[in-house]
C-alpha positions in Angstrom: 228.1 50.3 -65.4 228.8 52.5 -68.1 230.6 52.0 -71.3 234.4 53.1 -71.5 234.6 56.4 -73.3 236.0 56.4 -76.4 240.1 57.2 -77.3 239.4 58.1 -80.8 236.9 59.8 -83.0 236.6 58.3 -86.4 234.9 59.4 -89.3 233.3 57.2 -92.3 232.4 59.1 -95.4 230.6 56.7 -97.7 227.5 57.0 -99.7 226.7 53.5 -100.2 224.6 52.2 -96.6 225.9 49.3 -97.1 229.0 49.9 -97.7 229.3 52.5 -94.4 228.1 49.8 -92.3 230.5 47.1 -93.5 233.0 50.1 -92.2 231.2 50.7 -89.7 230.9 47.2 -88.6 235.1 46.6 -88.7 235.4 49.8 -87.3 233.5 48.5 -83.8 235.9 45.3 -83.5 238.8 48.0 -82.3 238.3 49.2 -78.6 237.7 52.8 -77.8 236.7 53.7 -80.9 233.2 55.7 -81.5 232.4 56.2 -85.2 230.9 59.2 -87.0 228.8 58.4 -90.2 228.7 60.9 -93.5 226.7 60.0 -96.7 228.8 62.3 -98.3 232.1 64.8 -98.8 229.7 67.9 -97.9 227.8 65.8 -94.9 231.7 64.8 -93.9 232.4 68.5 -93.9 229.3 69.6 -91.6 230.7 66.5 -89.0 234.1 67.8 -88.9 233.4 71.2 -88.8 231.0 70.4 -85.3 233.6 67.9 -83.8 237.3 66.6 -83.8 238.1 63.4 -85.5 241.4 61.7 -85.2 240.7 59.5 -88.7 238.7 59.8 -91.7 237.9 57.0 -93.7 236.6 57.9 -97.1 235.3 57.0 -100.6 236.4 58.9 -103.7 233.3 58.0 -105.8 229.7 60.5 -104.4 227.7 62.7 -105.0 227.7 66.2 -104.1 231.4 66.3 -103.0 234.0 63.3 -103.7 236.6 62.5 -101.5 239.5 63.9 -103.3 237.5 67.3 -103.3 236.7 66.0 -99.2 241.1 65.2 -98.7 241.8 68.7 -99.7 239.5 70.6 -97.9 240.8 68.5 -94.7 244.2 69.2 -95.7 243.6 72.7 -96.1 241.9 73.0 -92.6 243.9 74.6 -89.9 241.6 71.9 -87.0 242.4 68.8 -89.1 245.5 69.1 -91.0 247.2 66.3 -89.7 244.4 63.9 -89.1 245.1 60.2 -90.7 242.9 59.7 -93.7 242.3 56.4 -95.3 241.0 56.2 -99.0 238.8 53.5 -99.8 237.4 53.3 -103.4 236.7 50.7 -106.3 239.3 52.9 -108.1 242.4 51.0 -108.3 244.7 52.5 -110.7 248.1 53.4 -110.0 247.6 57.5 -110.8 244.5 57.9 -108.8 246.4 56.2 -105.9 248.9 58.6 -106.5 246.5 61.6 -106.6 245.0 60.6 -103.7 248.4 60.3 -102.0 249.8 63.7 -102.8 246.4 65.3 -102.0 247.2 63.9 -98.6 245.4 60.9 -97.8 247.5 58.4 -95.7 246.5 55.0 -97.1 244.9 53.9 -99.8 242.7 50.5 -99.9 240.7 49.4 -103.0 237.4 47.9 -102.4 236.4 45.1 -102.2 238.0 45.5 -98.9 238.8 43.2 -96.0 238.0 43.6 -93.0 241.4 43.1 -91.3 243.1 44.8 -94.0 240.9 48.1 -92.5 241.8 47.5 -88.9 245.3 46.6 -89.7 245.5 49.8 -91.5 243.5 52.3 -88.8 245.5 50.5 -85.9 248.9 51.6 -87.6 247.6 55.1 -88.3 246.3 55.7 -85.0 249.0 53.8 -83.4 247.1 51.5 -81.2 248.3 48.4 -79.8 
């Protein structure tokens, strides 16, 4: 027998390995999800431009393209526009939450994160029971 397809695409921009696969790792505990790994905002950008995601999960703080840069680009993109993002960064001041915010990200979670705090949060956004 094969394995369920998946409901939703999700993408995880994060340039620590570790890091990605804590994501990752959460990420697999919610059914019918299949997860889409980026090291980086220009990586996450090649991966959304080849396929449609219905989340992105990303870190403000990497190379090449951070993920404020990486929000408005999405934001500005006519395929993903509305697509849930999640911010998750070791930046936990008030104003960079709020940039993130009215840049368009959804949520905001400040590492070091918790597990069910990040399923909690994608569950809500995606609406899934």
């Amino acid at each position: 027998m094969s394995e369920p397809m998946a409901d939703y695409a999700c993408l995880v921009v994060e340039d620590s390995p570790m890091m990605r696969q804590l994501l990752v790792f959460a990420l697999a505990r919610i059914r019918r999800i299949a997860v889409t790994e980026a090291e980086d905002g220009v990586d996450g950008l090649r991966k959304l431009a080849a396929g449609k995601f219905d989340l992105v999960i990303t870190d403000i703080n990497m190379p090449v393209m951070d993920g404020l840069k990486l929000v408005r680009r999405i934001r500005s993109d006519e395929r993903h526009r509305d697509v849930p993002i999640i911010i998750i960064t070791t930046e936990g001041g008030a104003e960079d939450r709020q940039r993130a915010l009215a840049l368009g990200a959804n949520a905001y979670i400040t590492k070091p994160i918790q597990a069910p705090q990040v399923i909690a949060k994608v569950k809500e956004l995606l609406r899934i029971e």
